[in-house]
N, C-alpha and C positions, 0 to 999 in steps of 0.2 A: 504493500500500500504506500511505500514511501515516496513521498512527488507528486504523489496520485492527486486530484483536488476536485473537493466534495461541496456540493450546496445542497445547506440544510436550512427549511425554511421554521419555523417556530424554534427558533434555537436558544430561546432564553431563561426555556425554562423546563422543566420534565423531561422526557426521554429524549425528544431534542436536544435539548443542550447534555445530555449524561453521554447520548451518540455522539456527538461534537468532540466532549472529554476525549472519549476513547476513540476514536479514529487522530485524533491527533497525536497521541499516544503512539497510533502506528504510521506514524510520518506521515500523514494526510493536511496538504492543504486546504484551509478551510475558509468557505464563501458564507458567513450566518447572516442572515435575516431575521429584523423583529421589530418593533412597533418603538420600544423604547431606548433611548440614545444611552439610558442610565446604568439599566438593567445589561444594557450591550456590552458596557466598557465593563461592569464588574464580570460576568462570561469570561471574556477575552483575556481579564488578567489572571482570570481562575487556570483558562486554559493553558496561558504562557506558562505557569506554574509546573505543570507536568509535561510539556510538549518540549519536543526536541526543537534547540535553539534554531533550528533551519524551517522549522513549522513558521509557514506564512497564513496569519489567520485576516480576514477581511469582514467586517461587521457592516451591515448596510440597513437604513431602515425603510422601512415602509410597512403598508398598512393595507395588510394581501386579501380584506374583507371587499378593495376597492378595484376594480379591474384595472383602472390608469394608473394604479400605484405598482402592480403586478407586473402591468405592463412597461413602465418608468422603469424600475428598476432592475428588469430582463433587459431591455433597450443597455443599463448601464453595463449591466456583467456581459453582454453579447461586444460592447468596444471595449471592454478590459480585458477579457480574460481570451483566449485562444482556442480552448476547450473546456468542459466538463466531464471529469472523468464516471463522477457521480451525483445523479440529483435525487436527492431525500423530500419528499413533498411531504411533511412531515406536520404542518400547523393545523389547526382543529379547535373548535368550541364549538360547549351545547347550550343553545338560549331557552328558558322556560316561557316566555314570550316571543312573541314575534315582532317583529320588525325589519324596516324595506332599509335598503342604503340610498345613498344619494342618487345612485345608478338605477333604482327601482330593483333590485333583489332582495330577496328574503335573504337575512346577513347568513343562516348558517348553508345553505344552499351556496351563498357567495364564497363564503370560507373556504367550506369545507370539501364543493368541487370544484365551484368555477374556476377558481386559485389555484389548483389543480391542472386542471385544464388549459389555461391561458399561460401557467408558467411552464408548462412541459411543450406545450405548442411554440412558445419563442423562443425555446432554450433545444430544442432538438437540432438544431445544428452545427449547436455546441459540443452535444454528447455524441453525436456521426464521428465529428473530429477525434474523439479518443480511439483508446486502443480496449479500454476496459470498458465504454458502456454500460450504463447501470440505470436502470429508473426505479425506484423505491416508492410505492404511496404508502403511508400508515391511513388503513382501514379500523373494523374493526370486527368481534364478533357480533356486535350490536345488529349488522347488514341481514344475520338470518329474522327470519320470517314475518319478515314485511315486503311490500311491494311497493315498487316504483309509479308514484300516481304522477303520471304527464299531465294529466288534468289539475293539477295542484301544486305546481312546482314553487309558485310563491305563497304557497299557503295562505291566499284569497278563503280559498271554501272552507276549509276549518285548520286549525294550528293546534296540534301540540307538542310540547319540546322535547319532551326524548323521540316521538316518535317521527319527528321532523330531524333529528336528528339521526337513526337510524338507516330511514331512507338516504341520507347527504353519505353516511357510509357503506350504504348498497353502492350507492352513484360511483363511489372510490373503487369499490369490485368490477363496477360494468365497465367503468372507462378503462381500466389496467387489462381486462379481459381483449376489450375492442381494440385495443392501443397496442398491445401486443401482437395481434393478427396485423396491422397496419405497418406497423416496422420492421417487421420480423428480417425483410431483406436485408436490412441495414446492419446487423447482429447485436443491434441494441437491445437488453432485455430489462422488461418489466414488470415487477410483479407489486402484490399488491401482503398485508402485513395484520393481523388481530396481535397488538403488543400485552396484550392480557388487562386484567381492572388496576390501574396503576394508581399509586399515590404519588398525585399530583396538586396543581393548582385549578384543574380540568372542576370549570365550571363556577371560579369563584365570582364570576362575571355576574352572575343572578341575584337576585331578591336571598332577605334573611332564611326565609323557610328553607330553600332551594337547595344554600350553600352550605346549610349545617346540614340536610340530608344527605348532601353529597360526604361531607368531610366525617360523619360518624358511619356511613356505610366504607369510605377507605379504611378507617382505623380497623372496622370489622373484617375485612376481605381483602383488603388492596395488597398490592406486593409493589416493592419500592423501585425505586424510578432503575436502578443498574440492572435488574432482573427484567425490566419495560422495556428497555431499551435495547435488550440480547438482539434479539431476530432483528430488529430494522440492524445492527451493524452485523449480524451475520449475511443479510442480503447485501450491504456495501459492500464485506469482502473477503467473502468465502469464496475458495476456488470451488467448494460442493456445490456452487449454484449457479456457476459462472455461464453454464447451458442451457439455464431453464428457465423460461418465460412463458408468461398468462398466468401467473400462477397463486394462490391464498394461500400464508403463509403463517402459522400459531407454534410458538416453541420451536424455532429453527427449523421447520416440519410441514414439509405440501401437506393442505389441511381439503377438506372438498368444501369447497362454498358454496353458497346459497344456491338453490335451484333457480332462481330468480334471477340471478347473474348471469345465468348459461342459455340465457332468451337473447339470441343471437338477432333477432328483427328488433327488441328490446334496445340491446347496445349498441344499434348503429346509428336508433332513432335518439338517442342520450346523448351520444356524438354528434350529429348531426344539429340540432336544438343548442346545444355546447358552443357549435363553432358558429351558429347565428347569434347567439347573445356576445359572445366572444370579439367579432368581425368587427366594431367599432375601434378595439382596440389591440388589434393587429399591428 
C-alpha cells in the first residue's frame, strides 16, 4: 500500500477516520474530506502521529449533503492529484425528520447516495489512471428488506427516518451492483461494505429523544469504531479481493444481499434517475 493514495470521504470521525488511521499506517497517501476545518486539523495531527514521515495527508472541506460542493471539490482533487488509487465513499447520516436541501433533495437520499454517485462519477478517471483500482461504498445491513420506492425518493408521500434511511443504503447496494457491470472493462473494482452496529457519532444530528436512543442502544450492542472499520480497509487493501467486484461485503466476507439489489431493470432505473439529478453538476 505504500505511495498508494486513498480518498476517504466522512473522515472525521468513526470508521472513516479509524480507516484513515490505519491505511496510513501502511504508507497510504491520504485525500480526507469533511465539513469541519477544526475537526480536520485535529484528524490530520492525530494521523501525522502514527504515519510514516513520507505519508502525504490532504484535508479538504466540503459539504457532500450539496451536489456543487461534491462536485467543487472532485473539480479540485481531479487538477491536483494525477490518480486515485483508492476511493472510500464512506460518509452517511440518519435524519429522524425530513428535510429538502437547497438543491431540492431529501438530505439523506443526498448524502447518502447522490454523494455517492456524483463523486464516483467525477473521480472515475482518476481511479482508470491507477494500477490498483479500488471503489469502496460503506452500505449497510440496514439495505435488507425494504424496497426501493421510485415513487418517493424525496419523501413527499410519507417520511420516516430509519426507514428512509434504509432505502439510501439499499441505493448504496444497487448502485455498487450497476457500477460494477459498467466498469468492469476498465479493471476497476467495486464493491459495496455492512461495517456492522458501530459506536459512533452516527446520528447525533437528531432531536433529544432520537440521540439518547441511539447512544444507549451503542453502549448495548455496538462494537467500537477499529472493529467498524476492518472490512472497509480490508477492501482498500487486501490482495484476497483484488478480483472481485459487485460485491456485499460483512466481516471481511462476500455476504448475499438483499434480493432487492439483484433487480437488474431496478439498478439501471436508480442509475439512470442518478445521473439526471446529477447532470447539472457534471
Amino acid at each position: 500500500m505504500r505511495g498508494l493514495t486513498c480518498l476517504i470521504t466522512g473522515a472525521t470521525d468513526g470508521i472513516g477516520k479509524e480507516a484513515a488511521i490505519e491505511l496510513a499506517k501502511k504508507g497510504c497517501n491520504l485525500i480526507l474530506i469533511g465539513r469541519s476545518k477544526t475537526k480536520g486539523k485535529k484528524v490530520v495531527e492525530q494521523i501525522r502521529k502514527v504515519a510514516d514521515s513520507n505519508v502525504d495527508i490532504d484535508y479538504l472541506i466540503a459539504d457532500l449533503m450539496l451536489m456543487k460542493e461534491v462536485s467543487r471539490v472532485a473539480d479540485e482533487i481531479s487538477k491536483k492529484y494525477p490518480r486515485i488509487d483508492v476511493l472510500l465513499n464512506n460518509v452517511g447520516a440518519y435524519f429522524t425528520s425530513r428535510e429538502v436541501t437547497e438543491e431540492g433533495f431529501e438530505r439523506t437520499f443526498a448524502l447518502n447516495h447522490l454523494g455517492y454517485f456524483l463523486m464516483t462519477k467525477k473521480l472515475l478517471p482518476l481511479v482508470e489512471k491507477s494500477n490498483y483500482k479500488r471503489i469502496v461504498n460503506v452500505s449497510s445491513s440496514a439495505h435488507y428488506g425494504i424496497d426501493f420506492e421510485f415513487d418517493n425518493i424525496n419523501g413527499e408521500k410519507k417520511y420516516a427516518g430509519f426507514e428512509t434511511y434504509k432505502k439510501s443504503k439499499l441505493a448504496n447496494v444497487m448502485f455498487t451492483y450497476e457500477l460494477a457491470k459498467r466498469i468492469e472493462a476498465t479493471g476497476i473494482t467495486a464493491n459495496c461494505l455492512h461495517p456492522g452496529f458501530v459506536s459512533t457519532n452516527f446520528g447525533k444530528n437528531n432531536n433529544f429523544f432520537w440521540r439518547n436512543a441511539i447512544r444507549l442502544a451503542m453502549m448495548l450492542t455496538a462494537i467500537n469504531v477499529k472493529d467498524g472499520a476492518k472490512t472497509s480497509i480490508h477492501l482498500a487493501c487486501s490482495d484476497e479481493v483484488k478480483n472481485i467486484t459487485g460485491k456485499f461485503f460483512a466481516n471481511s466476507q462476500v455476504k448475499k444481499g438483499s434480493s432487492k439489489a439483484k433487480n437488474d431493470e431496478h439498478n439501471v432505473k436508480l442509475w439512470e434517475l442518478s445521473e439526471d439529478f446529477v447532470k447539472p453538476f457534471l
